[in-house]
N, C-alpha and C positions, 0 to 999 in steps of 0.2 A: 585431418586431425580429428582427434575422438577422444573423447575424456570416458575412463574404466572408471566405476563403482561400484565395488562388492563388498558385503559383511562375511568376514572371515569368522568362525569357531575354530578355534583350535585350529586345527589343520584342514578346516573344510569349509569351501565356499559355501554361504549360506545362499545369499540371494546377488546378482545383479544384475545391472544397467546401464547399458552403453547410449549415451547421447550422442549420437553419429552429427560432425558437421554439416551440414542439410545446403549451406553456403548464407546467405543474407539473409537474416532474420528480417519477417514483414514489422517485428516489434519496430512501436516506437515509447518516448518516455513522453508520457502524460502530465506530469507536475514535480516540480522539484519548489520545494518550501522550503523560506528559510526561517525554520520554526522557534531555534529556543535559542537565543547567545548564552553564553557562560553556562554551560554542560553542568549538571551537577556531580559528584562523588561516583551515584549509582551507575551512570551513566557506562564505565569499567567496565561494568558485569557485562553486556551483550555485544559490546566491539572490544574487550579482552586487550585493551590500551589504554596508556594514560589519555584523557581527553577531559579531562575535570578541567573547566574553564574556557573550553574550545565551544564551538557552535557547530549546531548541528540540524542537519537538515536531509529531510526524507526525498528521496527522488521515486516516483512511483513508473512502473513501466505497463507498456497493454498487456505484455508478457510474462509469464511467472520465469523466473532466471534458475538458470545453474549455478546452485552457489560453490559447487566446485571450481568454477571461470571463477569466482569473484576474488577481488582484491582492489586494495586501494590505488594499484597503479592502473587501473583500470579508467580512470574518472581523471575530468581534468577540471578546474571551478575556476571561470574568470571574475576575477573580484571588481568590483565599483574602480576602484583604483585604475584597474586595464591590468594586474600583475595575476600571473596564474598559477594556480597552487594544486598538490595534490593531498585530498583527503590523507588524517592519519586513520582513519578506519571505516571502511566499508564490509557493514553488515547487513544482512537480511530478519536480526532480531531487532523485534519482538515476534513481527509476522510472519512464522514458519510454519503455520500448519499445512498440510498437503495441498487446500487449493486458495490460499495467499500466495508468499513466496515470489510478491511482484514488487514490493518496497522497500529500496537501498538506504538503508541509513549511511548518513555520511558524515563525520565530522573533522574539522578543522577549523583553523582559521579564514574563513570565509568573507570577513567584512563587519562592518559596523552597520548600526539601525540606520545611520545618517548615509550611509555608502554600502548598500546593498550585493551581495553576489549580482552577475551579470547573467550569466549562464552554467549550464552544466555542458561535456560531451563525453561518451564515450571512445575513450583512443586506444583502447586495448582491444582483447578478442573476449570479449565479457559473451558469455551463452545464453541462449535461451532455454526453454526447460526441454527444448527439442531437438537443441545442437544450430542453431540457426545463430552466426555470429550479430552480434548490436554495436560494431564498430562502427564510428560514426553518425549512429545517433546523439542527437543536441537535441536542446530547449535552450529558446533565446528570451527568456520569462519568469526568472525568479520569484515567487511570491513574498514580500515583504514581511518582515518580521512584525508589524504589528496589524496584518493580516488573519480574521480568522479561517479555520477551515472551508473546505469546498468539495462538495462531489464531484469525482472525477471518472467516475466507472461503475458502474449497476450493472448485474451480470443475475439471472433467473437459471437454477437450477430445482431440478426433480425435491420434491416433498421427502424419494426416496434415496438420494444420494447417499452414502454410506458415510461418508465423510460428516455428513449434520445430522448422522440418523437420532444423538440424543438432544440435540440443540431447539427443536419444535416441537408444540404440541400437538397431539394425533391428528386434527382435524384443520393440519395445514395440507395447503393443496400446491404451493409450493415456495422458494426459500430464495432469496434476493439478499444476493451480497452487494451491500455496499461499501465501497471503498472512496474514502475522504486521501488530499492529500497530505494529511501527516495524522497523527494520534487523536483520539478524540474520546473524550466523555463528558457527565454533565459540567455544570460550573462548580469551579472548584475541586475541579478532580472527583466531582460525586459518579456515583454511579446510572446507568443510565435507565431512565425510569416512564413514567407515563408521560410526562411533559413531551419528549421525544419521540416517545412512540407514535402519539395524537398528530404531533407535527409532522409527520412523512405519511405525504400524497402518493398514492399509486395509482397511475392511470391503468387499465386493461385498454384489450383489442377491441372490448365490444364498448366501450366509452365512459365504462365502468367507473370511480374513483375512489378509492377505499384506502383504511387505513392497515401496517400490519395487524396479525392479532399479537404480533408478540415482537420483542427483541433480545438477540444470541449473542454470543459470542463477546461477551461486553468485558473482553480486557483492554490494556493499554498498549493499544497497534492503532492502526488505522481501518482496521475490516469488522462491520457491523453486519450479522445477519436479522433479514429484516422478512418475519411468517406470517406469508400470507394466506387467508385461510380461501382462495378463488385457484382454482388452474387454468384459469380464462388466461391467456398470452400477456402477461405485463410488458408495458411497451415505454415506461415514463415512471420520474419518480420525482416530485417536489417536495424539498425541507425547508420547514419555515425559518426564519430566522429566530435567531438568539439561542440555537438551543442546543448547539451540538457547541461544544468548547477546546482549545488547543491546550497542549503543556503551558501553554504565558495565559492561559486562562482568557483570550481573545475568541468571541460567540461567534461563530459563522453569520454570514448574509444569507440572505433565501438563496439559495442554491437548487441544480437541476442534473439530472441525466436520463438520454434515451436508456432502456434496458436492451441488453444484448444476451444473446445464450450462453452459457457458461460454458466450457471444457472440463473436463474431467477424466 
C-alpha cells in the first residue's frame, strides 16, 4: 500500500511524494491530553466540523504523521464510563509547519471532568511521515482536564535548518524544539515572553546550564522554538513551573526532557 501526493498545474505535475509502506512504524504516541471541554465556535475553523461544545484533546506522536492516512476512524477513545467512541475530527491543525506535524487534535465527546477519557488507540492504517503504519499504537494515560501542560519531546536541530532560518537570531548556535502536550502560551492566552524564556534550563554535554537567548514560533500549537546561543550538544531541558499555560488557563508543573536529534 502507498499513499500518491502530487500538486497538479493545469495539466502538469508539479512536485511529488510517495510515502511507501515501510510496514510497522517504530512511532509511538507520547501523550494524549484532555485539554478543553466544551470546544468553542472557533474551534470549526481547523477540524472543518461542527464540534462547538465537544471536547477536545491533542494526542501527540514520536512521529510527524501523514496526514493523508488521517481521519477520524482512525482513533478509537475509551471513555471513563468503559463505552468507546470515535472522534468527530481528527486534525493535524494548528501544528502543520514541515517539522511539527506530530499532534492529532481530536474532538468529541470524550467524557466529563469528574470521568475522564481512559485511553486513546490507533485501529486504523494511520501513517507515519515515512509510510511506517501506527496501527495499534495506545496510550493507557489520559491527562486530566484540570491538568496543566508538560514536556513531552525536545528535539536539537542545526542554527542552520532552513525551515527556522527566520525564527533566531544570528548568534544562535543552535534551535530546540519543544513540544508540550497540548497548546501553550503565557497566562491568559498572553504571549510568550521573558518570564518563560528565564524559566527553561538547558543542560549541554559539557555540564554547561544555560538559559535560551530567545523564543520562536510562539503561536497557538503546542511547539516552542527555544535559541540557544551554545553548539555544545544539549542533552536536557527543565521548565519551571507556573509558566507555560493550557487553553483552560491551567500553569504546568516543573516539567523535564532528555534532548534528542531532530530529523528533518
Amino acid at each position: 500500500m502507498f499513499h500518491l501526493r502530487c500538486f497538479i498545474i493545469g495539466f502538469v505535475v508539479a512536485a511529488c511524494s510517495v510515502p511507501v509502506d515501510q510496514g510497522v512504524s517504530e512511532g509511538r504516541i507520547l501523550s494524549a491530553f484532555y485539554g478543553l471541554e466544551n470546544l468553542p465556535f472557533v474551534a470549526i475553523l481547523p477540524c472543518e466540523a461542527w464540534v462547538e461544545g465537544q471536547d477536545g484533546m491533542p494526542v501527540t506522536f514520536s512521529v510527524r504523521i501523514d496526514d493523508h492516512s488521517l481521519s477520524e476512524s482512525m482513533f478509537e477513545i475509551t471513555r471513563g464510563d468503559g463505552v468507546k467512541v470515535t472522534p468527530r475530527c481528527a486534525t493535524l491543525r494548528p501544528a502543520t509547519e514541515p517539522l511539527e506535524r506530530r499532534t492529532v487534535l481530536l474532538a468529541g465527546d470524550f467524557g466529563t471532568v469528574g470521568m475522564p477519557p481512559r485511553s486513546v488507540e490507533v485501529i486504523g492504517s494511520l501513517l507515519d511521515d515515512q509510510g511506517g503504519i501506527l496501527k495499534g499504537a495506545r496510550i493507557d494515560w489520559v491527562t486530566p482536564l484540570e491538568r496543566g501542560p508538560k514536556l513531552v519531546l525536545a528535539e536539537s536541530y542545526p542554527a542552520t535548518t532552513p525551515e527556522f532560518r527566520r525564527d533566531c537570531p544570528a548568534d544562535t548556535g543552535q534551535i530546540l524544539q519543544l513540544v508540550f502536550d497540548g497548546g501553550v502560551s503565557g497566562p491568559e492566552g498572553a504571549a510568550l515572553s521573558r518570564p518563560q524564556r528565564e524559566g527553561i534550563h538547558v543542560r549541554l554535554a559539557d555540564g554547561q546550564v544555560i538559559r535560551p537567548l530567545e523564543l520562536s514560533d510562539d503561536d497557538p500549537d503546542n511547539f516552542v522554538l527555544a535559541c540557544i546561543g551554545s553548539e555544545t550538544t544539549a542533552v536536557g531541558v527543565i521548565i519551571d513551573s507556573d509558566l507555560f499555560y493550557d487553553p483552560g488557563n491551567d500553569p504546568n508543573d516543573t516539567t523535564q526532557s532528555p534532548v534528542i536529534q531532530g530529523r528533518w
